[in-house]
mmCIF file of the N, C-alpha and C atoms, coordinates in Angstrom:
data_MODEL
# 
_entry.id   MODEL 
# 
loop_
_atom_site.group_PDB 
_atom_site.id 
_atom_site.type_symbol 
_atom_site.label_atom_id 
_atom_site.label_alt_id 
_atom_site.label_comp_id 
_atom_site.label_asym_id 
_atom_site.label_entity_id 
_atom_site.label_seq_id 
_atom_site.pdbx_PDB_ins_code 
_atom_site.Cartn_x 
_atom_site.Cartn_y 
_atom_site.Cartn_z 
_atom_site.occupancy 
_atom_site.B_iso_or_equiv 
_atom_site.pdbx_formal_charge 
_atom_site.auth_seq_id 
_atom_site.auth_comp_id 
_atom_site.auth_asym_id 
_atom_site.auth_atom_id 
_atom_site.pdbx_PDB_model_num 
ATOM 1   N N  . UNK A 1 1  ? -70.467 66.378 95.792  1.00 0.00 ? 1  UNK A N  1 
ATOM 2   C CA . UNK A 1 1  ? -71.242 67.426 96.397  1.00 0.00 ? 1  UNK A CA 1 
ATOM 3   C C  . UNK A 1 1  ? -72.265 66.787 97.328  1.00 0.00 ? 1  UNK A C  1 
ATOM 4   N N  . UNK A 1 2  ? -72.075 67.656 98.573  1.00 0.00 ? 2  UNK A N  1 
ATOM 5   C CA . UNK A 1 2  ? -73.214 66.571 99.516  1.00 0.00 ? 2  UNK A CA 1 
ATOM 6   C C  . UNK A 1 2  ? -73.937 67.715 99.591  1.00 0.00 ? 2  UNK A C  1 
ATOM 7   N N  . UNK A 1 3  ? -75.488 67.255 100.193 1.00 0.00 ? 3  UNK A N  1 
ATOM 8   C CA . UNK A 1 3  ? -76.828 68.256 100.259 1.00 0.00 ? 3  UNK A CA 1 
ATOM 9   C C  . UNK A 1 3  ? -77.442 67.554 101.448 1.00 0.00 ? 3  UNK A C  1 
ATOM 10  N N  . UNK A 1 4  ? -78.151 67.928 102.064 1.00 0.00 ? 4  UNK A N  1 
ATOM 11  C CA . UNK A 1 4  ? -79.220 67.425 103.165 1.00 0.00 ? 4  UNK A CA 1 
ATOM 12  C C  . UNK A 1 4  ? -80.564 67.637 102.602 1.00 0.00 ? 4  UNK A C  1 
ATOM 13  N N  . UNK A 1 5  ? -80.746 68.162 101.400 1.00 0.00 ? 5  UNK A N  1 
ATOM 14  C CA . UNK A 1 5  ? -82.252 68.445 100.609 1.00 0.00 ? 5  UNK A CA 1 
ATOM 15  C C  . UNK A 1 5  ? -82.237 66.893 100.381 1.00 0.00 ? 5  UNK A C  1 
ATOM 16  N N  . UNK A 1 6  ? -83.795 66.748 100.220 1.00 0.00 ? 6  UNK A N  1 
ATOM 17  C CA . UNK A 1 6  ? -84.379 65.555 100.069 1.00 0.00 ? 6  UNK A CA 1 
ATOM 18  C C  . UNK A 1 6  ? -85.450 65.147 99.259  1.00 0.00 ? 6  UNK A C  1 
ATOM 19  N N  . UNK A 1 7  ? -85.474 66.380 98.576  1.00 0.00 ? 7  UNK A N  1 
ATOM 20  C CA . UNK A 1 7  ? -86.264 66.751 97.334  1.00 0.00 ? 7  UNK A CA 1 
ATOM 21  C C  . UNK A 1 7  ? -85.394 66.043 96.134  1.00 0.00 ? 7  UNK A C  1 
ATOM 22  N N  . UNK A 1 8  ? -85.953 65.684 94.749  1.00 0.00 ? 8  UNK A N  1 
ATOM 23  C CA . UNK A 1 8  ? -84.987 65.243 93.623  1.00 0.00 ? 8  UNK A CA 1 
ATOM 24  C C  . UNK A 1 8  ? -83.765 66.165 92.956  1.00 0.00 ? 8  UNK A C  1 
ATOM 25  N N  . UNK A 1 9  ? -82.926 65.477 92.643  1.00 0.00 ? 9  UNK A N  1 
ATOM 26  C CA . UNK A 1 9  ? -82.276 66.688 91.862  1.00 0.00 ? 9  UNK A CA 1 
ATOM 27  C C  . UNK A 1 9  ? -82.636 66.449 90.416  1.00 0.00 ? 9  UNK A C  1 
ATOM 28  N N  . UNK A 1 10 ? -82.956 67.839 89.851  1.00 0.00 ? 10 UNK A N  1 
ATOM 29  C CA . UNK A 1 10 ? -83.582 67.929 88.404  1.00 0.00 ? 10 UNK A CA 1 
ATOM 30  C C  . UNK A 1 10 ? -82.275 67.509 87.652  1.00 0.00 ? 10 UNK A C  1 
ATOM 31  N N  . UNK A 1 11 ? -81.332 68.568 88.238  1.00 0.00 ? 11 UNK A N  1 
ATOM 32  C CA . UNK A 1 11 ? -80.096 68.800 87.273  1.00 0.00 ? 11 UNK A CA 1 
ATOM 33  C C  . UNK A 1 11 ? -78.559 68.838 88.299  1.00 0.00 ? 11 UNK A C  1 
ATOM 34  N N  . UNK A 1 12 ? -77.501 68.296 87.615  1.00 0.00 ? 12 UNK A N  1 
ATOM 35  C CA . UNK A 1 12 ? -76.134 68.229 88.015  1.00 0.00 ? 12 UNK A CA 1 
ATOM 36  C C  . UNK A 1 12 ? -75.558 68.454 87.500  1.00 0.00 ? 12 UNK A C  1 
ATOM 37  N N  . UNK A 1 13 ? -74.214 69.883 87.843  1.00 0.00 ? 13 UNK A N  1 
ATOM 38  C CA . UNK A 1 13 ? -72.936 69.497 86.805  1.00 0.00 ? 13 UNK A CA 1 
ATOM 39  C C  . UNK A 1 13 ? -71.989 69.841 87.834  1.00 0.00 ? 13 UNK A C  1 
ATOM 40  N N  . UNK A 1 14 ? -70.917 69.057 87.500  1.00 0.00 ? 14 UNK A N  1 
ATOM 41  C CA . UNK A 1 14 ? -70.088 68.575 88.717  1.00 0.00 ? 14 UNK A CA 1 
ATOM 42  C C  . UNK A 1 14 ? -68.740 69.288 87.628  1.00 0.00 ? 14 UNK A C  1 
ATOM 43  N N  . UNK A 1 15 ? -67.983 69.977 88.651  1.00 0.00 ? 15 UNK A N  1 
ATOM 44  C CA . UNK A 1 15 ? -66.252 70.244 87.645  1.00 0.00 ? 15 UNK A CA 1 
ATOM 45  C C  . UNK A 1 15 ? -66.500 70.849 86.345  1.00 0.00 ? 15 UNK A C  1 
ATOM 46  N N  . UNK A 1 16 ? -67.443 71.575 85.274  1.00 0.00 ? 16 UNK A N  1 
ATOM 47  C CA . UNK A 1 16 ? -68.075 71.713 84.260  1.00 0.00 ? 16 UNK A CA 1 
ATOM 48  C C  . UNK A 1 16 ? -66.434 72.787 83.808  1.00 0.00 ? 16 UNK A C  1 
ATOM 49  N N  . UNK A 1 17 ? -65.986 71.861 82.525  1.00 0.00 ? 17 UNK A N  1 
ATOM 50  C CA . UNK A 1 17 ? -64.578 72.940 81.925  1.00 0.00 ? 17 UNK A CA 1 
ATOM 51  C C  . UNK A 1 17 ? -64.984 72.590 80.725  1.00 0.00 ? 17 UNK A C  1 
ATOM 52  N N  . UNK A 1 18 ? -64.802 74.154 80.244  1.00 0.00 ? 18 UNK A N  1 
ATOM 53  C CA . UNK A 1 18 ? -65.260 74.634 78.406  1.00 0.00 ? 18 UNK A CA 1 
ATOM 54  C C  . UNK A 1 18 ? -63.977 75.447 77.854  1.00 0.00 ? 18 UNK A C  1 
ATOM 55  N N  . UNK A 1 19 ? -63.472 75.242 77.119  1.00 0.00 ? 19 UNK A N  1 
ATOM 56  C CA . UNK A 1 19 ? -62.663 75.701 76.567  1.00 0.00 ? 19 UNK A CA 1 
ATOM 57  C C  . UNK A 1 19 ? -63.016 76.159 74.834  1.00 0.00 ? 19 UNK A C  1 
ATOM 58  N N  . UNK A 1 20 ? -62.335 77.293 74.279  1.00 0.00 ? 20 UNK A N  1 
ATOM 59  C CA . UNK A 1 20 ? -63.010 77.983 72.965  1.00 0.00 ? 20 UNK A CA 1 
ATOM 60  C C  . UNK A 1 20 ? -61.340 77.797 72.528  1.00 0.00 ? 20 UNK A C  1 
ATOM 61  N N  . UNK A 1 21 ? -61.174 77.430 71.843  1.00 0.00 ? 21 UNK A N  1 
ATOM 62  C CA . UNK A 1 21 ? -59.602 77.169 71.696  1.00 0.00 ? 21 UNK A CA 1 
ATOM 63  C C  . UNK A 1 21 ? -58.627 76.935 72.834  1.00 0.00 ? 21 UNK A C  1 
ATOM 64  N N  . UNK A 1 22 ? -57.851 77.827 73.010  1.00 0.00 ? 22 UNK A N  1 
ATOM 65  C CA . UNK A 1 22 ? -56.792 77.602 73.918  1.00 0.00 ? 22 UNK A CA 1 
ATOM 66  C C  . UNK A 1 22 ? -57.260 78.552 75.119  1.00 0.00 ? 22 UNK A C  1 
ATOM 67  N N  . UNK A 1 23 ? -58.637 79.504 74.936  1.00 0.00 ? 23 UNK A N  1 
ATOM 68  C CA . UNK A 1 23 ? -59.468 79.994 75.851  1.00 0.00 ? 23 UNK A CA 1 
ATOM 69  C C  . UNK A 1 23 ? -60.106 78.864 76.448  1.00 0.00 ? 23 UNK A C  1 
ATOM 70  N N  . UNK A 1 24 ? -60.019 79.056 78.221  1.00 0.00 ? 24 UNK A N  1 
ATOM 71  C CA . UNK A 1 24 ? -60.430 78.376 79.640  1.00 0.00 ? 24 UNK A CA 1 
ATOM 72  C C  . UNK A 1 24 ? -61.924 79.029 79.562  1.00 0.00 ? 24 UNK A C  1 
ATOM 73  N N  . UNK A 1 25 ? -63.042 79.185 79.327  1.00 0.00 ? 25 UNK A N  1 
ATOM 74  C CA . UNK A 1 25 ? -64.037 79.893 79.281  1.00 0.00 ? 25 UNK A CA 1 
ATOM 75  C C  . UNK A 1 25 ? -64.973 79.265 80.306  1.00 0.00 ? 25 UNK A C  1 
ATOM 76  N N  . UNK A 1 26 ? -64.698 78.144 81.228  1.00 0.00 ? 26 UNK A N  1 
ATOM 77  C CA . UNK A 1 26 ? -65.455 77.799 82.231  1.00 0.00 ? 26 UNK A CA 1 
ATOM 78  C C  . UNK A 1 26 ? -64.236 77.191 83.050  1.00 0.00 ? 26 UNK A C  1 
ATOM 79  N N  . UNK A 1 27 ? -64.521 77.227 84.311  1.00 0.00 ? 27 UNK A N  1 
ATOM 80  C CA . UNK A 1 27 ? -62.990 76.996 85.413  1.00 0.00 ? 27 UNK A CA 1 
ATOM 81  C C  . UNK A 1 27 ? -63.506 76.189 86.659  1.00 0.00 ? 27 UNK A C  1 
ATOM 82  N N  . UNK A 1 28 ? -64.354 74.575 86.163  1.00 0.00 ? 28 UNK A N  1 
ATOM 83  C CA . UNK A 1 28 ? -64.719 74.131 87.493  1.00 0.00 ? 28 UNK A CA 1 
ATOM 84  C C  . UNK A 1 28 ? -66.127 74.562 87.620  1.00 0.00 ? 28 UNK A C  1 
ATOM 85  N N  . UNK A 1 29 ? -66.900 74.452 87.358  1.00 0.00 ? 29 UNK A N  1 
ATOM 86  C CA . UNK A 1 29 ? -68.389 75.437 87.307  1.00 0.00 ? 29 UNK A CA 1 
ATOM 87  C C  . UNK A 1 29 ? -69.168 74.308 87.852  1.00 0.00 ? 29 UNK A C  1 
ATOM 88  N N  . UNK A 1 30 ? -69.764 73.708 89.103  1.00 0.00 ? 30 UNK A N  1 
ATOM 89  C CA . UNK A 1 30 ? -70.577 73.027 89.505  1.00 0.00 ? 30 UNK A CA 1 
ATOM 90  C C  . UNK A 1 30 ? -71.769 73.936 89.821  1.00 0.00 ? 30 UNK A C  1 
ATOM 91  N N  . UNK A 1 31 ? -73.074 72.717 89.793  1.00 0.00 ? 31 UNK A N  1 
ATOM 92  C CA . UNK A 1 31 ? -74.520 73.298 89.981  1.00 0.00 ? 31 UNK A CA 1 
ATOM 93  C C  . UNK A 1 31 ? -75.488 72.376 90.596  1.00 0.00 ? 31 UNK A C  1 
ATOM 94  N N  . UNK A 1 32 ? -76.058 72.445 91.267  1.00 0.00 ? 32 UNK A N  1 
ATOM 95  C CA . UNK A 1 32 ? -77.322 71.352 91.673  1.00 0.00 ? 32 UNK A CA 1 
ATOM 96  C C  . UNK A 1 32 ? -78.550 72.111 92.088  1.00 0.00 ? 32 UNK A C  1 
ATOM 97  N N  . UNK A 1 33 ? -79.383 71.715 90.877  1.00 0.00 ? 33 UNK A N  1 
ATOM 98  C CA . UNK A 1 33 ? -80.734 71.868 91.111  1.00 0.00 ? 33 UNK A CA 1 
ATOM 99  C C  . UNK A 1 33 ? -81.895 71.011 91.399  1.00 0.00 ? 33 UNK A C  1 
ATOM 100 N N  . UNK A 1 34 ? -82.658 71.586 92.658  1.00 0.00 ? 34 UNK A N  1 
ATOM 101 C CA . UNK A 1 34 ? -83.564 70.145 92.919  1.00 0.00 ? 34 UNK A CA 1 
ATOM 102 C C  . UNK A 1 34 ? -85.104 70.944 92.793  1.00 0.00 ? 34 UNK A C  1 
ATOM 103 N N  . UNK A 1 35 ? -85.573 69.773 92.463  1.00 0.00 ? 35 UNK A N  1 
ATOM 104 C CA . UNK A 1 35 ? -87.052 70.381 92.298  1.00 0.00 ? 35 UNK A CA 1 
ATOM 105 C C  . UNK A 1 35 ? -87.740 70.728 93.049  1.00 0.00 ? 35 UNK A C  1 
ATOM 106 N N  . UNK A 1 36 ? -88.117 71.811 92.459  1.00 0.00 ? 36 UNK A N  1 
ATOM 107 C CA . UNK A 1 36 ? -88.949 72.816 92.764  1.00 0.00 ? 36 UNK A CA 1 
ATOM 108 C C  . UNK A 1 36 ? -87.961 74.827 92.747  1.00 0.00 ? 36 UNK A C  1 
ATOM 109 N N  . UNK A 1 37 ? -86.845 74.087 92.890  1.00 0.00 ? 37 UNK A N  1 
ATOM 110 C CA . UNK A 1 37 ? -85.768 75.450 93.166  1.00 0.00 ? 37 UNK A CA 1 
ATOM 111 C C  . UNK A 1 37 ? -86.410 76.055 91.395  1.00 0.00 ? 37 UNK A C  1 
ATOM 112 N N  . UNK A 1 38 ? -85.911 77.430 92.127  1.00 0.00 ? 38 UNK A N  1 
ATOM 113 C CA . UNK A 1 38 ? -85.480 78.670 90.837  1.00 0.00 ? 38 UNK A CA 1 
ATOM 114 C C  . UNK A 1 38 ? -84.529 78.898 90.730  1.00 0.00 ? 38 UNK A C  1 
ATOM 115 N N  . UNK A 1 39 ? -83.351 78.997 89.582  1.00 0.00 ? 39 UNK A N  1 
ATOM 116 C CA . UNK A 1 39 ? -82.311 79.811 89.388  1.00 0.00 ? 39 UNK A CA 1 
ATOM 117 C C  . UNK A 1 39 ? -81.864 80.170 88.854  1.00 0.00 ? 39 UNK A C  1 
ATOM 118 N N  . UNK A 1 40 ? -81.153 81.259 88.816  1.00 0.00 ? 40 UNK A N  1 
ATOM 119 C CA . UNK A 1 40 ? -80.164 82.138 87.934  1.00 0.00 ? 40 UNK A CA 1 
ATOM 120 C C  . UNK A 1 40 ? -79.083 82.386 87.204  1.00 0.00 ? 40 UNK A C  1 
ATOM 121 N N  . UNK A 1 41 ? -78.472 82.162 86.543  1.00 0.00 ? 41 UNK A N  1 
ATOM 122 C CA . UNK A 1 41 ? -77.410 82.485 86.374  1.00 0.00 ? 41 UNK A CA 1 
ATOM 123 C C  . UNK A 1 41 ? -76.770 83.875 86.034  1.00 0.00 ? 41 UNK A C  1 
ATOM 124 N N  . UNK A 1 42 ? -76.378 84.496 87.123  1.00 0.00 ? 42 UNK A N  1 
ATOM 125 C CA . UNK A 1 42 ? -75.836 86.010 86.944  1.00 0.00 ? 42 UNK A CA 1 
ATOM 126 C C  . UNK A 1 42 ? -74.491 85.974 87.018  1.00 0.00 ? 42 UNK A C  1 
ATOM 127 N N  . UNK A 1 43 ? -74.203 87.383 86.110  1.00 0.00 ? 43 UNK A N  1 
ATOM 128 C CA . UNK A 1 43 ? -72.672 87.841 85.864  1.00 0.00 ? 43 UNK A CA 1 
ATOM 129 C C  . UNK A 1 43 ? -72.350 88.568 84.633  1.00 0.00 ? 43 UNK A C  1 
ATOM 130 N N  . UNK A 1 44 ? -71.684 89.211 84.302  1.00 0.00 ? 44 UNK A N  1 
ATOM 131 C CA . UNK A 1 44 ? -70.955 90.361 83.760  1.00 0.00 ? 44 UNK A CA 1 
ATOM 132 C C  . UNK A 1 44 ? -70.909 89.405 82.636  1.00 0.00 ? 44 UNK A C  1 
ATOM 133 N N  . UNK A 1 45 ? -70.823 90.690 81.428  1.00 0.00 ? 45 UNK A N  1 
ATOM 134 C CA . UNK A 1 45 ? -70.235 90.228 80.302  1.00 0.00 ? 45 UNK A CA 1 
ATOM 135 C C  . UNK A 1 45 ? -69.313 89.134 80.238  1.00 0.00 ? 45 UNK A C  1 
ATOM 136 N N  . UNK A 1 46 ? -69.060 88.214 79.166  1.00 0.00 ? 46 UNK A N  1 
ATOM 137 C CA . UNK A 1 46 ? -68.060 87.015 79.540  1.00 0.00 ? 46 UNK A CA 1 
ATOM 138 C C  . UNK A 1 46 ? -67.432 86.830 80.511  1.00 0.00 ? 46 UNK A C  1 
ATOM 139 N N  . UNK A 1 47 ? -68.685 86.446 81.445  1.00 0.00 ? 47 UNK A N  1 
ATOM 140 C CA . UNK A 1 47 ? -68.704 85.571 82.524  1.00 0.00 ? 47 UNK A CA 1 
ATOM 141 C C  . UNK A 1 47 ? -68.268 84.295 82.577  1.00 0.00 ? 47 UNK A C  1 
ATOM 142 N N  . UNK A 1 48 ? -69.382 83.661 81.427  1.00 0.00 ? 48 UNK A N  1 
ATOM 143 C CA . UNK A 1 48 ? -69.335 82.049 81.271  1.00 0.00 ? 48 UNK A CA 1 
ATOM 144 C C  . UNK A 1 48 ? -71.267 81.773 80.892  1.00 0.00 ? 48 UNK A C  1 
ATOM 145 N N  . UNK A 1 49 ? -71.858 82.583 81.161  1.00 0.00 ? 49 UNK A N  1 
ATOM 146 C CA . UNK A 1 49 ? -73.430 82.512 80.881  1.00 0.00 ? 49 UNK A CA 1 
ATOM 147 C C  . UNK A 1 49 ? -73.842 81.377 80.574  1.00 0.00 ? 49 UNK A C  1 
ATOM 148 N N  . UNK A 1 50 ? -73.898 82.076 79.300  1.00 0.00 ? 50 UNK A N  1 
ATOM 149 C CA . UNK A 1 50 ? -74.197 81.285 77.786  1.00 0.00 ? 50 UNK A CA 1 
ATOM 150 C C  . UNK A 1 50 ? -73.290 79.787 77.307  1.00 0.00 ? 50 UNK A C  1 
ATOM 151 N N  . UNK A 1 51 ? -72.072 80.038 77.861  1.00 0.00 ? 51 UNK A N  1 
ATOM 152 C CA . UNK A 1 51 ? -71.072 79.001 77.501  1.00 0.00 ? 51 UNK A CA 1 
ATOM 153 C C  . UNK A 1 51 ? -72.116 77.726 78.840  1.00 0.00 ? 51 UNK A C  1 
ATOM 154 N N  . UNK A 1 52 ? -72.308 78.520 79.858  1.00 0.00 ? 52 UNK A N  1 
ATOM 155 C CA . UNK A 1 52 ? -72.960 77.256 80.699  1.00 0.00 ? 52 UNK A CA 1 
ATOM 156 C C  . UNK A 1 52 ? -73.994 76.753 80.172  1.00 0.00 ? 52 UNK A C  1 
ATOM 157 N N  . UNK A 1 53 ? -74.956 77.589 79.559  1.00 0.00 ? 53 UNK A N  1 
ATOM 158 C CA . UNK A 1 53 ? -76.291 76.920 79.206  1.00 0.00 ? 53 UNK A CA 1 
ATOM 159 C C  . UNK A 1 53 ? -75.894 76.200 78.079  1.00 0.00 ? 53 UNK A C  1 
ATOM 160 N N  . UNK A 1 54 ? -75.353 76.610 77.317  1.00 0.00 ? 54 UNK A N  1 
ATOM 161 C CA . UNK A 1 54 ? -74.813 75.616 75.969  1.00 0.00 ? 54 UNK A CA 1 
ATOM 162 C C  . UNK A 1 54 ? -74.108 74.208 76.227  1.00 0.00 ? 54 UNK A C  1 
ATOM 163 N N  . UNK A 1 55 ? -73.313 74.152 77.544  1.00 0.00 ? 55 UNK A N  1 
ATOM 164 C CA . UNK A 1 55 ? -72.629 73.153 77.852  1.00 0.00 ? 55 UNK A CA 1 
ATOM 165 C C  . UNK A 1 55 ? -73.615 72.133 78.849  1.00 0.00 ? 55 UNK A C  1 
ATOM 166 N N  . UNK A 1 56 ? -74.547 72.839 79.254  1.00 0.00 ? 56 UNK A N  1 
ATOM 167 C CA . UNK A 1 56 ? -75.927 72.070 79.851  1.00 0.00 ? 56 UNK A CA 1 
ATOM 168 C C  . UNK A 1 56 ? -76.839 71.369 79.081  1.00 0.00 ? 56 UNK A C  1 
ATOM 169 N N  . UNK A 1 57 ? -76.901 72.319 77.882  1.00 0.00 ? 57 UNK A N  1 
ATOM 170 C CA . UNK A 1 57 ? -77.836 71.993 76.628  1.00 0.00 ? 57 UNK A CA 1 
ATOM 171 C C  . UNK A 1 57 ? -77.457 70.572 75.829  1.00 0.00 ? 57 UNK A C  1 
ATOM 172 N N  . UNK A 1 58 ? -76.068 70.661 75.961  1.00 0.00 ? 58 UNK A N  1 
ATOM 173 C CA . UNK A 1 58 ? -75.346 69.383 75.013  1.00 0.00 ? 58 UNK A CA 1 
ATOM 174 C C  . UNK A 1 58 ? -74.729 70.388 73.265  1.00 0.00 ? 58 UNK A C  1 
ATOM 175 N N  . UNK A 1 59 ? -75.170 71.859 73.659  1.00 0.00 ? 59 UNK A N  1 
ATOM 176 C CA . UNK A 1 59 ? -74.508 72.115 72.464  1.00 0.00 ? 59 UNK A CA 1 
ATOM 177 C C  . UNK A 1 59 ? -73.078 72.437 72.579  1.00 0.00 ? 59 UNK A C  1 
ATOM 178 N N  . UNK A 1 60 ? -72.396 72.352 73.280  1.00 0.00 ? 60 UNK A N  1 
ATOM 179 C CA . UNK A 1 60 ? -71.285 73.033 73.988  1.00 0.00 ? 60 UNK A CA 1 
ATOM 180 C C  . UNK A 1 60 ? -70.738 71.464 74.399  1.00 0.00 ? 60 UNK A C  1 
ATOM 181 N N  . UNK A 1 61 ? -69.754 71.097 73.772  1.00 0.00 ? 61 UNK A N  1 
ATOM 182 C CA . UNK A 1 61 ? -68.578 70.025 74.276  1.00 0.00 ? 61 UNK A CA 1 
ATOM 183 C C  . UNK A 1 61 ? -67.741 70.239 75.617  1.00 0.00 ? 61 UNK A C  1 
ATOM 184 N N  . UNK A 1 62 ? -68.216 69.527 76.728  1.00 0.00 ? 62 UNK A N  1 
ATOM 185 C CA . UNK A 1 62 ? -67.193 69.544 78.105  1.00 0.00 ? 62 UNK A CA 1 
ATOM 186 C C  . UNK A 1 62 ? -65.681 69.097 77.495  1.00 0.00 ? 62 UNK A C  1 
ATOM 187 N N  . UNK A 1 63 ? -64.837 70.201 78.079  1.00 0.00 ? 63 UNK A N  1 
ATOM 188 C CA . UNK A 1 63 ? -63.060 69.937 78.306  1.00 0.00 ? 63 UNK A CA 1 
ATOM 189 C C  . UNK A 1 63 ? -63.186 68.565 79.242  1.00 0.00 ? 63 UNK A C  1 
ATOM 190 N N  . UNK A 1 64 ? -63.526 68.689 80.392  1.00 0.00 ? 64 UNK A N  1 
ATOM 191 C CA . UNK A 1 64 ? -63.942 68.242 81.606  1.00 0.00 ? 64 UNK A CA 1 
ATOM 192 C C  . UNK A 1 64 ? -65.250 68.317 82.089  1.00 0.00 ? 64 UNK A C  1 
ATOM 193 N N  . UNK A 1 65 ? -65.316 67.381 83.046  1.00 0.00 ? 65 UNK A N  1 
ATOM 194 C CA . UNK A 1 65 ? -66.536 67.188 83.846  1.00 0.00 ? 65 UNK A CA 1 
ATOM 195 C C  . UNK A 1 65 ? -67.462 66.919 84.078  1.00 0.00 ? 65 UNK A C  1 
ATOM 196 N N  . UNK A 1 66 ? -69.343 67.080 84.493  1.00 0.00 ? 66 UNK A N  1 
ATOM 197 C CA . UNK A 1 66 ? -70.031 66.099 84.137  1.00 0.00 ? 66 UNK A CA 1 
ATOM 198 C C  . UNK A 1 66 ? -70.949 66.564 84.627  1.00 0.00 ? 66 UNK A C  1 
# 
């Protein structure tokens, strides 16, 4: 992922895949946050929400990615 910001990045997840059994529950989910940004994560009922913050958190085991 390239950026022209020049601010730090707080946070990265690059390719982010979660799987709940043989459920795909995240499909590629990249993010870059640099400091000072705000953000959101919006979307509909089993979206992927929660499965992201958990897989950000370290409570949530990556299939893939980083």
């Amino acid at each position: 992922m390239t950026s022209s910001d020049d601010r730090p990045i707080l946070l990265e997840a690059r390719a982010v895949v979660v799987h709940y059994g043989r459920i795909k529950a995240l499909h590629g989910v990249s993010l870059v946050v640099h400091e000072g940004e705000l953000v959101t994560l919006l979307g509909s009922n089993g979206a992927g929400k929660t499965t992201m913050m958990r897989a950000i958190s370290g409570l949530r085991r990556l299939t893939s990615g980083s």
